[in-house]
Z-matrix of the N, CA and C atoms (Angstrom, degrees):
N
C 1 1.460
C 2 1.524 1 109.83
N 3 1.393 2 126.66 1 155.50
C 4 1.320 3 129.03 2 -163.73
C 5 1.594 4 96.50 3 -84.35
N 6 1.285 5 122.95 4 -19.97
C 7 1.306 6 123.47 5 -175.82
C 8 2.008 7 98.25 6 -72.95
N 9 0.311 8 109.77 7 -43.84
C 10 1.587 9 99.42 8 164.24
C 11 1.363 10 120.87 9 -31.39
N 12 1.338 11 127.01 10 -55.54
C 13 1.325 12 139.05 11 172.63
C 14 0.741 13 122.21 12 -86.76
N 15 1.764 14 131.82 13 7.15
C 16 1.246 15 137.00 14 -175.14
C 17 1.811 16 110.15 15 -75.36
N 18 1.855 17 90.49 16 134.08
C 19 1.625 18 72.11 17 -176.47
C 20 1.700 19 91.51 18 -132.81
N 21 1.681 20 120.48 19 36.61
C 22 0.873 21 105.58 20 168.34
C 23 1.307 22 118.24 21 -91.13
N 24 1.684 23 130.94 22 173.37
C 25 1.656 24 139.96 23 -173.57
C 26 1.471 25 99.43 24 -78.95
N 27 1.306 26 124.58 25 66.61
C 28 1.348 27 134.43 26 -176.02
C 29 1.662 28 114.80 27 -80.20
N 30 1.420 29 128.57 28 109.24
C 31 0.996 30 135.87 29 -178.12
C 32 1.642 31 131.34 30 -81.45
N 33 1.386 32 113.58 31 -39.64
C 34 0.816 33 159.84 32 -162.09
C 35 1.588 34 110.00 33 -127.42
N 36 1.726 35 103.87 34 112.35
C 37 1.629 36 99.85 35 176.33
C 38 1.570 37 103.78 36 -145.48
N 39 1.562 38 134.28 37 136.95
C 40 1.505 39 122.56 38 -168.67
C 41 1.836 40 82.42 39 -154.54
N 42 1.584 41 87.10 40 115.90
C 43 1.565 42 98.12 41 175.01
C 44 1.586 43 86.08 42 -145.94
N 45 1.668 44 103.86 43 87.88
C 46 1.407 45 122.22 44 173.76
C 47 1.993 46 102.39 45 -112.34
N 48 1.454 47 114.20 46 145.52
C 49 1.375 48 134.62 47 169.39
C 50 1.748 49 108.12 48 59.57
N 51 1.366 50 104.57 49 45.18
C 52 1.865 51 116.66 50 -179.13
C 53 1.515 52 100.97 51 -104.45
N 54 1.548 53 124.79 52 -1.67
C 55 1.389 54 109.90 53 -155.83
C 56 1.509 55 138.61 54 66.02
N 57 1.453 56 105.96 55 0.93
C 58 1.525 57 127.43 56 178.43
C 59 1.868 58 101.64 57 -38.73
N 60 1.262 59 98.06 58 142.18
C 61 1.246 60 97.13 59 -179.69
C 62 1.395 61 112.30 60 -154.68
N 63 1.764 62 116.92 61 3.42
C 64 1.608 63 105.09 62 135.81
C 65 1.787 64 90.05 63 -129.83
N 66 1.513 65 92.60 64 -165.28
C 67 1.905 66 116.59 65 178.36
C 68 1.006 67 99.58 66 -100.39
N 69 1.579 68 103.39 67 134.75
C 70 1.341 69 131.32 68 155.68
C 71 1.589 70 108.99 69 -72.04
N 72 1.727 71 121.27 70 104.81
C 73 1.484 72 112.06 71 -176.05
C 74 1.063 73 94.13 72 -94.70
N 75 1.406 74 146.36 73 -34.58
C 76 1.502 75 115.85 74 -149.27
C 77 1.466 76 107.11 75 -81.11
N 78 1.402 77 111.76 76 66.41
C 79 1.610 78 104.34 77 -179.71
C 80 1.805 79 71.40 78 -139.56
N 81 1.783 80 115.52 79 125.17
C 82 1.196 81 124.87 80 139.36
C 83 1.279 82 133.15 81 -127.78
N 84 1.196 83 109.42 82 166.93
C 85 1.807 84 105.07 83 -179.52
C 86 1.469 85 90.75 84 108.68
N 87 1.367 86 133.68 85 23.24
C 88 1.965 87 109.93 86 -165.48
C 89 1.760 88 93.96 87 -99.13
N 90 1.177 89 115.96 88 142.33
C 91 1.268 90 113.39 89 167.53
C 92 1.757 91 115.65 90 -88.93
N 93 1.499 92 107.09 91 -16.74
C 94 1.550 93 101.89 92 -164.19
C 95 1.915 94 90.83 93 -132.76
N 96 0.998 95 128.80 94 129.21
C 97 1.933 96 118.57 95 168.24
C 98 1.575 97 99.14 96 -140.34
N 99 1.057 98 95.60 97 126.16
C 100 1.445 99 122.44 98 160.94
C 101 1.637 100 113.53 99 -106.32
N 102 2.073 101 87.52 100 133.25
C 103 1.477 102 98.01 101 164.18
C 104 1.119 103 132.44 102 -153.11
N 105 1.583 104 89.57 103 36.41
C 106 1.697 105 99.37 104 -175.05
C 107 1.866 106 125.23 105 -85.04
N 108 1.429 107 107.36 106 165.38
C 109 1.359 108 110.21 107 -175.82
C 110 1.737 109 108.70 108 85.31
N 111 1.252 110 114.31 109 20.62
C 112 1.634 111 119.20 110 -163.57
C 113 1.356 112 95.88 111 -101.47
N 114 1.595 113 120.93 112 -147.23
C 115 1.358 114 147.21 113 -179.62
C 116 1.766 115 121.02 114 -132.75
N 117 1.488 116 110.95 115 11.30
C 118 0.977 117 113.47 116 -164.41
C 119 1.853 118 117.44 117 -70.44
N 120 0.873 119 105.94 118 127.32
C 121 1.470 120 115.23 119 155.73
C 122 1.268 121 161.56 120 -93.91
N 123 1.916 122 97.06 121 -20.04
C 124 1.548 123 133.49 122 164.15
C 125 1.128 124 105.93 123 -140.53
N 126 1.668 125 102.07 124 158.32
C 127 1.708 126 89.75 125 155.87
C 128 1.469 127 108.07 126 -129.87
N 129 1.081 128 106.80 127 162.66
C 130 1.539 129 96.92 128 -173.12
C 131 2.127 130 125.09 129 -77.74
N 132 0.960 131 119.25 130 159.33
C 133 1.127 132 140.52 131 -168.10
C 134 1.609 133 94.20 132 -39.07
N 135 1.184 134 115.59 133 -73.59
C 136 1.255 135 142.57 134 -144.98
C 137 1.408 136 110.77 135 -61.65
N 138 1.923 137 111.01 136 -19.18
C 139 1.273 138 121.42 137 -168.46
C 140 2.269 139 106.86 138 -83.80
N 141 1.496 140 102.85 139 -8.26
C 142 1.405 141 126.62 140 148.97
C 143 2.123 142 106.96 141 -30.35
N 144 1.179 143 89.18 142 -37.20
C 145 1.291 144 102.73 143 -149.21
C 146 1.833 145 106.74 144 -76.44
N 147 1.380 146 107.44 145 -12.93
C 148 1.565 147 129.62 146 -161.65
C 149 1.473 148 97.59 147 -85.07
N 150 1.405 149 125.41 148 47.49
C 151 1.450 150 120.49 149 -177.42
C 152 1.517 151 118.60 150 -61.28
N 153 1.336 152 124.82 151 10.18
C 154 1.370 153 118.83 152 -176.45
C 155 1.466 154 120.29 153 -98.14
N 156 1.784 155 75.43 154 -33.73
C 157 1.911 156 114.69 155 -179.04
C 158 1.588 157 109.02 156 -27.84
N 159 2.014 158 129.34 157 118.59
C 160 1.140 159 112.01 158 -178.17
C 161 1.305 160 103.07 159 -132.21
N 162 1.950 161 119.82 160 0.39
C 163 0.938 162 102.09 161 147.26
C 164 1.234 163 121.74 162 -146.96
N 165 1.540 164 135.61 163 165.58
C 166 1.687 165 123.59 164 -154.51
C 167 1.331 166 86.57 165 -153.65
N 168 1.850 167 104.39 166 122.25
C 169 1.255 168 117.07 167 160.18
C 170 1.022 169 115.93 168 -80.81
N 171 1.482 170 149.10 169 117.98
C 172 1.898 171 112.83 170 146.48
C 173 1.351 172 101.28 171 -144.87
N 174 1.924 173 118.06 172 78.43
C 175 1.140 174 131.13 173 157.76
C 176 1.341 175 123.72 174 -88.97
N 177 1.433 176 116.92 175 132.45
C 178 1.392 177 113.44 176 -173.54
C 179 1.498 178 101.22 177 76.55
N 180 1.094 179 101.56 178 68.82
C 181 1.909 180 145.42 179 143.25
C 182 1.075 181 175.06 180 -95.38
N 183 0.789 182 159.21 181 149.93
C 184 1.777 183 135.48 182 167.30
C 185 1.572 184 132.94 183 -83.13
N 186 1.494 185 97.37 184 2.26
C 187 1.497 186 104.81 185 -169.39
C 188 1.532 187 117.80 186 -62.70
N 189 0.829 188 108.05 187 137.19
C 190 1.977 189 125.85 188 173.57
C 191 1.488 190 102.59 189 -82.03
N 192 1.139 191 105.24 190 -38.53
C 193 1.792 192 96.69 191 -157.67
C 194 1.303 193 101.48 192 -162.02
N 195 1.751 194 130.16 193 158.22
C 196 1.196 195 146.69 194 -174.46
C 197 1.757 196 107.37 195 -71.62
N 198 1.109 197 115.44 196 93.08
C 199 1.512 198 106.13 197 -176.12
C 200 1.277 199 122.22 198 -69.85
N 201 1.078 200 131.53 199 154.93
C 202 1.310 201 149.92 200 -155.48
C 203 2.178 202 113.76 201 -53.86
N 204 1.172 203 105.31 202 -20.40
C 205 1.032 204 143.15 203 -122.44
C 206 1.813 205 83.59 204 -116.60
N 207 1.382 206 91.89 205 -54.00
C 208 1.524 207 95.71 206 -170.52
C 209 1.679 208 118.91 207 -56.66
N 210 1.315 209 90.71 208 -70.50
C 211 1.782 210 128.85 209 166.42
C 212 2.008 211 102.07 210 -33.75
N 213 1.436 212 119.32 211 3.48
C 214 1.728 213 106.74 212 -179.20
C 215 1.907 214 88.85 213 -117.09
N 216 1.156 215 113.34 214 -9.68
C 217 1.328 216 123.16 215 169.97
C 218 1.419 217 130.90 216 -46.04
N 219 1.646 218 93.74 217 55.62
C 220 1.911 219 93.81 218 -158.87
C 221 1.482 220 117.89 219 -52.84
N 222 0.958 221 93.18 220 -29.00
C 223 1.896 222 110.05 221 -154.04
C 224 1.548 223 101.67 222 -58.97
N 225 1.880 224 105.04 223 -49.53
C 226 1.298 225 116.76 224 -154.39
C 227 1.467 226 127.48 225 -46.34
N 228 1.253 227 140.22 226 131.28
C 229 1.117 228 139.40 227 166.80
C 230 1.401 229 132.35 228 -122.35
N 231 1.794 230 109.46 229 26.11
C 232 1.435 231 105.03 230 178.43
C 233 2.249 232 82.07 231 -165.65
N 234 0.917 233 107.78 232 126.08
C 235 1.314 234 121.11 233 169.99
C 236 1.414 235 112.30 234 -150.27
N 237 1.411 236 98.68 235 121.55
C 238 1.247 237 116.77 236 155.61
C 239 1.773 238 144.29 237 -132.41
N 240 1.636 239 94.31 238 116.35
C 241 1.405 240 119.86 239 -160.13
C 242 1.241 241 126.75 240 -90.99
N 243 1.551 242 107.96 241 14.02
C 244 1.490 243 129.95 242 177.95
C 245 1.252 244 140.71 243 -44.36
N 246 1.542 245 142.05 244 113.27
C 247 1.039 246 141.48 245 -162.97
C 248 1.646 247 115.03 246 74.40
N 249 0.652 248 113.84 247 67.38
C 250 1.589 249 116.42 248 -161.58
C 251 1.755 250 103.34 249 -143.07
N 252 1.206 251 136.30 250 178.45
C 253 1.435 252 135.85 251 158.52
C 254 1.021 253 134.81 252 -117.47
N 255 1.595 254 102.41 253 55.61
C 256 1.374 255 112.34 254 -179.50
C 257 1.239 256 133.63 255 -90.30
N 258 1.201 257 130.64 256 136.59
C 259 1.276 258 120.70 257 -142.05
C 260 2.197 259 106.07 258 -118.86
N 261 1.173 260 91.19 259 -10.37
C 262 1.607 261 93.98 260 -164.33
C 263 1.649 262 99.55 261 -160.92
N 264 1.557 263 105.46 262 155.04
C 265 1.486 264 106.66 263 -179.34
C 266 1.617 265 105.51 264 -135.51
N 267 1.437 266 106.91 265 123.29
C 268 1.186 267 95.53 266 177.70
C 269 1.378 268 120.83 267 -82.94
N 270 1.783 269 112.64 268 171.60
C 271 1.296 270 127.56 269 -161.76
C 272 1.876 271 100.65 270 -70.32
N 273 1.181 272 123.90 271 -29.22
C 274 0.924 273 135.36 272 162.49
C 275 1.632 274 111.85 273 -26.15
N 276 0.996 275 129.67 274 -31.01
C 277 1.768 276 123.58 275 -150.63
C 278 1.629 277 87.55 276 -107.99
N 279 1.209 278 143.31 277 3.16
C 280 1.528 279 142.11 278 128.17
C 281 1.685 280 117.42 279 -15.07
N 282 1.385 281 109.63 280 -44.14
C 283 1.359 282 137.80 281 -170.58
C 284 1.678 283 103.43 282 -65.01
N 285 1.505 284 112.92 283 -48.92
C 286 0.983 285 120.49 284 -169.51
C 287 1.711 286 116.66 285 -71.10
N 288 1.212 287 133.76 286 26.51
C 289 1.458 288 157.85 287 -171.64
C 290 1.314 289 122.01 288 -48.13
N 291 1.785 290 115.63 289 3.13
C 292 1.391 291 120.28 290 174.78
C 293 1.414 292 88.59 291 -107.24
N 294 1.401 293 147.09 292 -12.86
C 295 1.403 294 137.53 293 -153.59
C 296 1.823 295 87.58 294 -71.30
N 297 1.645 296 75.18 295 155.13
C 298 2.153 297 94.30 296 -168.50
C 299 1.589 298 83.92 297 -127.62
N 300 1.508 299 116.85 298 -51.20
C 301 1.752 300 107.48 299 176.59
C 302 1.393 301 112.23 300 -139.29
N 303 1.562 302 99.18 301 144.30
C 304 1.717 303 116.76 302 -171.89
C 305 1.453 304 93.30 303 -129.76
N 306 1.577 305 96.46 304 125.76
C 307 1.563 306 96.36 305 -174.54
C 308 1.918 307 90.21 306 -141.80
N 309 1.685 308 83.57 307 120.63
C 310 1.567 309 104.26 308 -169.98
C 311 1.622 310 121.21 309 -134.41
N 312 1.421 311 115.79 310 41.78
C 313 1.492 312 155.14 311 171.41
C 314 1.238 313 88.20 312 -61.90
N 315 1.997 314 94.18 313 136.74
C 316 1.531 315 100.83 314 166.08
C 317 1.916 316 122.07 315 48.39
N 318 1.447 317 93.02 316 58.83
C 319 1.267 318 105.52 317 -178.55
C 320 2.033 319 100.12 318 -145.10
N 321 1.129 320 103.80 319 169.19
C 322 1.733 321 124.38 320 -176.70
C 323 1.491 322 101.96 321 -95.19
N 324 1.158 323 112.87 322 20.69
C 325 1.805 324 106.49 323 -174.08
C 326 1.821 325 90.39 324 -69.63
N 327 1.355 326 102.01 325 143.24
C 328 1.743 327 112.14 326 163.58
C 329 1.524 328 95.75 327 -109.42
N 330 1.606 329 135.39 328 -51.96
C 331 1.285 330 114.92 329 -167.13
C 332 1.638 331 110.01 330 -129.20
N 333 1.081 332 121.34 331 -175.98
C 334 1.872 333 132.37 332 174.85
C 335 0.674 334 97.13 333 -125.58
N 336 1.548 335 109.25 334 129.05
C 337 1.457 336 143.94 335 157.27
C 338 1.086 337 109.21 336 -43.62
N 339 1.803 338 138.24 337 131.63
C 340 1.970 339 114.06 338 172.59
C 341 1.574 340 93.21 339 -63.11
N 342 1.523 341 126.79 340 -35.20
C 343 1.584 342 102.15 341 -161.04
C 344 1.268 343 118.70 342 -73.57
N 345 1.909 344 120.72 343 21.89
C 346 1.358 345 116.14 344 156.99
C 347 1.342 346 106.61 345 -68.65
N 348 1.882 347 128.95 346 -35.90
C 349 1.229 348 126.93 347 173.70
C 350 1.666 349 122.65 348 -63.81
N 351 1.252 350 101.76 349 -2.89
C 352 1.433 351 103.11 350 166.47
C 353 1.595 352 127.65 351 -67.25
N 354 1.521 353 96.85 352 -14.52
C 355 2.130 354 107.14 353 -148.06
C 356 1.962 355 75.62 354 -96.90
N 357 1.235 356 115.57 355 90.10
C 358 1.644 357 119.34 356 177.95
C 359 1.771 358 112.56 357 -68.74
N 360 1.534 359 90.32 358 -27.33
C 361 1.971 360 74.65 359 -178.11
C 362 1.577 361 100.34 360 -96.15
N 363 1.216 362 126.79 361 11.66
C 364 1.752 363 113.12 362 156.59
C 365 1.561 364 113.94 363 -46.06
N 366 1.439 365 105.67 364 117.86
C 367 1.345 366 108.71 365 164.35
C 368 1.685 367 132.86 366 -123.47
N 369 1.831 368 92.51 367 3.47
C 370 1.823 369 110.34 368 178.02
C 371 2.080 370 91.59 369 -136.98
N 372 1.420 371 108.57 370 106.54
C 373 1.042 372 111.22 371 157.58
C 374 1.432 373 122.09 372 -139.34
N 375 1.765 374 105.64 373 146.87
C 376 1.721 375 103.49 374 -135.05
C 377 1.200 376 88.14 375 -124.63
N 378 1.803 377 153.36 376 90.98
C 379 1.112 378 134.01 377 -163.99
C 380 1.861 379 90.70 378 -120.27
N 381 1.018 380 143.28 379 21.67
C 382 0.862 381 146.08 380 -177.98
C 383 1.652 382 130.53 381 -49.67
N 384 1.181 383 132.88 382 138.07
C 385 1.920 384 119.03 383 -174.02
C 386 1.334 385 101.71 384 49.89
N 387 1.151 386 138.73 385 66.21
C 388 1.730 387 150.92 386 134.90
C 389 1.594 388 116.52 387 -104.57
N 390 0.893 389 118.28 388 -155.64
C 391 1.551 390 126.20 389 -172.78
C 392 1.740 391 119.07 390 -112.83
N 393 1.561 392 108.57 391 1.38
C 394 1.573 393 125.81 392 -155.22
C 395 1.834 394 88.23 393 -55.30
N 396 1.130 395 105.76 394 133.53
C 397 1.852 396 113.14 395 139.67
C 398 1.384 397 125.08 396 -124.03
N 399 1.078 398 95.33 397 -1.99
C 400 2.142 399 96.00 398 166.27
C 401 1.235 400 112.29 399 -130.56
N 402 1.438 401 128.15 400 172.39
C 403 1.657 402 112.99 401 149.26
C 404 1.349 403 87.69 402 -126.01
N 405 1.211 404 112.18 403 169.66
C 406 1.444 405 136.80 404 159.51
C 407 1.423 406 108.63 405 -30.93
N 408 1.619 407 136.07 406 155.25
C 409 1.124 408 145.37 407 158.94
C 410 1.378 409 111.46 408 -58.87
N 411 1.236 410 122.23 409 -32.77
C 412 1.601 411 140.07 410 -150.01
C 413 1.700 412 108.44 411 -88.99
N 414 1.218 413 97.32 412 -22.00
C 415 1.720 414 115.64 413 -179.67
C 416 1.432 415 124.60 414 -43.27
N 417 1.556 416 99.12 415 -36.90
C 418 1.560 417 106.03 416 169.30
C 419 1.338 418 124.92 417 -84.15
N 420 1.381 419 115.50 418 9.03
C 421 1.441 420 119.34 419 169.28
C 422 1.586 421 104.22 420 -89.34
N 423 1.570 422 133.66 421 5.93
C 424 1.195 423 135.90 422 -164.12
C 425 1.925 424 90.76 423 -78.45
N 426 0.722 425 153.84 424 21.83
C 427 1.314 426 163.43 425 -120.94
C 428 1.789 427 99.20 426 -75.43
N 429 1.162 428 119.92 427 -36.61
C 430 1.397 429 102.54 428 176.96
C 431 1.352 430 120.66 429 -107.17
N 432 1.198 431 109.14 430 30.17
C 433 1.775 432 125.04 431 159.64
C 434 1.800 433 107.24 432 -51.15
N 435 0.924 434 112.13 433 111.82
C 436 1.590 435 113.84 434 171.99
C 437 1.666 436 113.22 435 -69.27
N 438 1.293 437 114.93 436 114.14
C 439 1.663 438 130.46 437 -176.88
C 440 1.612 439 114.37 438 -105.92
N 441 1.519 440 102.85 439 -7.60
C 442 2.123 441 108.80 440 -159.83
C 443 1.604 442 84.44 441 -71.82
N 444 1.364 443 134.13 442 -27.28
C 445 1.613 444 110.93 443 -128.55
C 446 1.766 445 78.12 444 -114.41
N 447 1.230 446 131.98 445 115.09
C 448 1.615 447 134.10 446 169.88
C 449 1.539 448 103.88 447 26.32
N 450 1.453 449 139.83 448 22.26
C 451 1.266 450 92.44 449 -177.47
C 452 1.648 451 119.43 450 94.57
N 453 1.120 452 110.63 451 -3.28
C 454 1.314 453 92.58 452 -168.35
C 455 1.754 454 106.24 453 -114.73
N 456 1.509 455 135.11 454 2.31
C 457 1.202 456 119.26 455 159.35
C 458 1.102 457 117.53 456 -100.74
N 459 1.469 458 129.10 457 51.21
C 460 1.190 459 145.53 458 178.20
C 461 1.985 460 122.79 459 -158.59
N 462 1.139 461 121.08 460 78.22
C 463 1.336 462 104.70 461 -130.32
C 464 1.647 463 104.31 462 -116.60
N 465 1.579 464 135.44 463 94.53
C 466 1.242 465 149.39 464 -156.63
C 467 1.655 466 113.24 465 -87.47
N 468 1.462 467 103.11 466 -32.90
C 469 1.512 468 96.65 467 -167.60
C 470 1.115 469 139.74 468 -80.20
N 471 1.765 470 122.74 469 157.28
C 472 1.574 471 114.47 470 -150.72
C 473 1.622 472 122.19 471 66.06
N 474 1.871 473 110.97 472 23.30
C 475 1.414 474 120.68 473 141.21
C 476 1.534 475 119.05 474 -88.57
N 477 0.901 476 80.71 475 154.50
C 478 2.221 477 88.01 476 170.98
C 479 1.607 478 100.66 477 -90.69
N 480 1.610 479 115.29 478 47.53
C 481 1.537 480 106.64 479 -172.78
C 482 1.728 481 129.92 480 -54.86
N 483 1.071 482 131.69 481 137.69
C 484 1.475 483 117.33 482 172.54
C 485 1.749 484 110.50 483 -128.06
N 486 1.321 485 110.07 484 -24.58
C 487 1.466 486 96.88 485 -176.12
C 488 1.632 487 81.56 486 -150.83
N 489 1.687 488 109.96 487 122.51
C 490 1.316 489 120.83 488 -12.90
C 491 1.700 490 109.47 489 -74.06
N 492 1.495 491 126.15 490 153.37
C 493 1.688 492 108.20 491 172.42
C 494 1.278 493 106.88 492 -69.75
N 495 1.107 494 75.59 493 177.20
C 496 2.522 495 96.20 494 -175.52
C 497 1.233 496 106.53 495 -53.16
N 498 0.947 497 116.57 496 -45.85
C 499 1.457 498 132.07 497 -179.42
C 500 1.847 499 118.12 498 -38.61
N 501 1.394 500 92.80 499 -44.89
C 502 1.802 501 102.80 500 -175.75
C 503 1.361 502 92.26 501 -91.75
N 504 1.552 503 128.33 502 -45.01
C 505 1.399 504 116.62 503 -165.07
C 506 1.365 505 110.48 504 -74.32
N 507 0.956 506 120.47 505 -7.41
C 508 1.999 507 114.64 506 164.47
C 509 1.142 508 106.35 507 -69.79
N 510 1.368 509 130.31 508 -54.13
C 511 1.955 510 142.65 509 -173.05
C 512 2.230 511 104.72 510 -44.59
N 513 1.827 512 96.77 511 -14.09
C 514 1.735 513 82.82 512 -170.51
C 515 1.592 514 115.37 513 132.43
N 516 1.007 515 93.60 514 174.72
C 517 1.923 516 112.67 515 174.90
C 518 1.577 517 97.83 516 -96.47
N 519 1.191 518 131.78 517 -16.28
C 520 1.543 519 148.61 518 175.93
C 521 1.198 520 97.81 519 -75.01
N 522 1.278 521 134.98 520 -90.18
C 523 1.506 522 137.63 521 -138.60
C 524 1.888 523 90.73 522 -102.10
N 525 1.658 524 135.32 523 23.96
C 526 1.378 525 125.51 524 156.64
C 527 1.305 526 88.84 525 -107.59
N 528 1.394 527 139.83 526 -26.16
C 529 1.629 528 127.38 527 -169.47
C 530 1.891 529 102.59 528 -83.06
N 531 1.342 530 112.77 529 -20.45
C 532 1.053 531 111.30 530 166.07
C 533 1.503 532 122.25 531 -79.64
N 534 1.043 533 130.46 532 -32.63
C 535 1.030 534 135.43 533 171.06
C 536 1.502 535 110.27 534 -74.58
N 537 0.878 536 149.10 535 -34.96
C 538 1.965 537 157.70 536 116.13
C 539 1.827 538 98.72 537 4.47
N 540 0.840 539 90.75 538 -82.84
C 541 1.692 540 116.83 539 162.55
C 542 1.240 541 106.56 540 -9.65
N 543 1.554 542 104.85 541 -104.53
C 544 1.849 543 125.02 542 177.57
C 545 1.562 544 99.00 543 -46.57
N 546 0.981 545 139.52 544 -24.77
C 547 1.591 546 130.92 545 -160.84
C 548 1.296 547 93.11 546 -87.13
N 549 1.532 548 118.10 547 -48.49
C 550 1.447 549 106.11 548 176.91
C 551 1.338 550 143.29 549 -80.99
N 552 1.434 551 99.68 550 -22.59
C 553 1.699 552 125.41 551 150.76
C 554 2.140 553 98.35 552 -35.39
N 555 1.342 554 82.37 553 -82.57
C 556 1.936 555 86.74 554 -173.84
C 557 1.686 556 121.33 555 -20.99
N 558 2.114 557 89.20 556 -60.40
C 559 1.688 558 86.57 557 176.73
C 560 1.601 559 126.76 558 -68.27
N 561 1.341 560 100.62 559 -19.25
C 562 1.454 561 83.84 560 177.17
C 563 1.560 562 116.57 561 -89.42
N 564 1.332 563 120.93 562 -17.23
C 565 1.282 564 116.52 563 143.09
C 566 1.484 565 134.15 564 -24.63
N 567 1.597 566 94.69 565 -75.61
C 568 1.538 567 114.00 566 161.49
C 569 1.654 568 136.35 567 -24.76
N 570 1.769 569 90.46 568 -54.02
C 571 1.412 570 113.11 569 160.25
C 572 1.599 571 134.12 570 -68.01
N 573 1.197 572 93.42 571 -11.72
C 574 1.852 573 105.54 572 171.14
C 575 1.078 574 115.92 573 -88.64
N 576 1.136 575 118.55 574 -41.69
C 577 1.451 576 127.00 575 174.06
C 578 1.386 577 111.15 576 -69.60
N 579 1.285 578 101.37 577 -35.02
C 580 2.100 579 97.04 578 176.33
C 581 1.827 580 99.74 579 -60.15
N 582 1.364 581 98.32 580 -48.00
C 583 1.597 582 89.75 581 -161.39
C 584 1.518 583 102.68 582 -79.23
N 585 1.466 584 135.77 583 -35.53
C 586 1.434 585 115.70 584 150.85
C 587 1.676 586 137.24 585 -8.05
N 588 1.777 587 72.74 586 -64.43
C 589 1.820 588 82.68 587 175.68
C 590 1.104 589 126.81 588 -55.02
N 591 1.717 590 116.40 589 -50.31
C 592 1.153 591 131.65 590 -166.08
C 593 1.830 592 126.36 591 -66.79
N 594 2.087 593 100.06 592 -22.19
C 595 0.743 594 86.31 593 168.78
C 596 1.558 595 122.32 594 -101.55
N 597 0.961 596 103.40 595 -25.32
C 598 2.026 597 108.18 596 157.28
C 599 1.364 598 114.93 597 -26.37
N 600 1.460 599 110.07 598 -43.50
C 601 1.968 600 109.91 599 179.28
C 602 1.179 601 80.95 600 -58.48
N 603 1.632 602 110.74 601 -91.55
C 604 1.541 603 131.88 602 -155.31
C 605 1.371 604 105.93 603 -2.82
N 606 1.797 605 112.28 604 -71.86
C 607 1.756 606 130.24 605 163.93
C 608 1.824 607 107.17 606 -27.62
N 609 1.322 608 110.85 607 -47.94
C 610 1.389 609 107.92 608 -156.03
C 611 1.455 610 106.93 609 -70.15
N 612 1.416 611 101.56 610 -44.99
C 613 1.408 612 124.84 611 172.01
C 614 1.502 613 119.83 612 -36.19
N 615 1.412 614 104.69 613 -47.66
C 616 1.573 615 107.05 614 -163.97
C 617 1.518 616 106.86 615 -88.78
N 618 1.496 617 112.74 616 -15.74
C 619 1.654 618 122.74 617 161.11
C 620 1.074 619 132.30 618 -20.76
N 621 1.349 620 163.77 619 66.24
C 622 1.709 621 156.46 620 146.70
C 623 1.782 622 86.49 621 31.32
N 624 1.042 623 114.79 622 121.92
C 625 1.353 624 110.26 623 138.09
C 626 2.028 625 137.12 624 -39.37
N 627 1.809 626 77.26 625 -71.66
C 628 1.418 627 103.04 626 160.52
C 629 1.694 628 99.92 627 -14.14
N 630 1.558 629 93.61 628 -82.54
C 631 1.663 630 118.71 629 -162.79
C 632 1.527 631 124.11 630 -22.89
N 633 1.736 632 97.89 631 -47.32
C 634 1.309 633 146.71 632 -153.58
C 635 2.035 634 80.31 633 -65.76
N 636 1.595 635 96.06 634 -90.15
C 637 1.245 636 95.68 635 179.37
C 638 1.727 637 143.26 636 -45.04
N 639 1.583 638 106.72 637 -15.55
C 640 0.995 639 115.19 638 158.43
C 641 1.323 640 138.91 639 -67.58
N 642 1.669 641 102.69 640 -24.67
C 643 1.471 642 117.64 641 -169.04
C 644 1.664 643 101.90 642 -110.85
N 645 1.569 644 112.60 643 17.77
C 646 1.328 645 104.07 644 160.46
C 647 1.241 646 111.65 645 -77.24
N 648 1.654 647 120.52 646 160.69
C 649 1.633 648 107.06 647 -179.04
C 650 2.145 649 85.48 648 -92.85
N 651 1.426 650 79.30 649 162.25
C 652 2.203 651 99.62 650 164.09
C 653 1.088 652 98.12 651 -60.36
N 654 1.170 653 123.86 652 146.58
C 655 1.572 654 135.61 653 143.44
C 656 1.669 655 120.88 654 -120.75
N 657 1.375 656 97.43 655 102.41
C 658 1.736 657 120.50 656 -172.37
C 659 1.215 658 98.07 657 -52.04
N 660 1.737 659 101.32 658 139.68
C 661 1.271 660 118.44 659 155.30
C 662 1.464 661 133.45 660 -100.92
């Protein structure tokens, strides 16, 4: 490809629906790359190297998983990884701490990482038609997720959700951290009372029998 030899100050690069099926790296300096509608499956190492890079298409893909590659992408603040087959995110993408939107539609994810709740200036995240049934506890610290506008920079549907249900996760990053909250309030409730119990046997246990029956009261007939 002529992009190989390219030695112009290219900022801007969109090689979407060519059938591409690896990266062209020797292109640096890009502030914006698009590569969606391709064949991709990896990307290579070297694309680490795009420290300016702030935003990265590559929806409508082959990807399995967030490559290594992605996650050194300091700069970035808008990725979208849509339609793709990805199945898992590593803890790695913590790193990525300027991201503003993560849009991860039409993917094989079953769970969230909490260190997606790490990325604090996310304010459009799109996890919609995956496999999710929980999120993280940590989710409601996402605090500047935008909720005013329908619902839509926050995006749940077509999960098999159960904790929190659909129901709370429409209400916000407010009313799922509350519900985080009360859920954990309960168990540790729950858990007091287990160990209450347990030690009352323990006590009961070490009791005289004898004793036991002595210190029942009579009951007159």
């Amino acid at each position: 490809m002529l992009i190989r030899h390219c030695v112009l100050p290219l900022i801007k690069l969109k090689i979407s629906g060519r059938d591409l099926a690896s990266v062209p790296v020797q292109v640096f300096g890009l502030d914006q790359l698009t590569l969606s509608n391709n064949h991709l499956s990896s990307l290579p190492p070297e694309m680490g190297a795009l420290q300016r890079l702030h935003s990265l298409h590559l929806a409508n893909n082959s990807l399995t998983h967030l490559p290594p590659a992605l996650c050194q992408l300091r700069s970035l603040t808008f990725l979208d990884l849509s339609d793709n087959k990805i199945h898992t995110i590593p803890s790695s993408i913590r790193q990525l701490e300027k991201l503003e939107t993560l849009l991860l539609l039409f993917n094989s994810l079953e769970n969230l990482p909490e260190d997606v709740c790490l990325l604090r200036n996310l304010h459009t995240l799109w996890l919609g038609n995956n496999r999710l049934r929980s999120l993280p506890p940590q989710f409601g610290e996402l605090v500047n997720l935008d909720w005013g506008y329908n619902y839509c920079s926050c995006n749940f549907e077509g999960n098999p959700l159960e904790s929190p249900p659909p129901e709370v996760c429409s209400r916000g990053s407010e009313e799922i951290r509350d519900y985080f909250m009360s859920f954990h309030r309960v168990q540790a409730e729950q858990m007091a009372g287990v160990s209450f119990i347990s030690v009352a046997l323990w006590k009961f246990a070490e009791t005289p029998f004898s004793f036991i029956l002595l210190s029942l009261p009579l009951i007159s007939h």
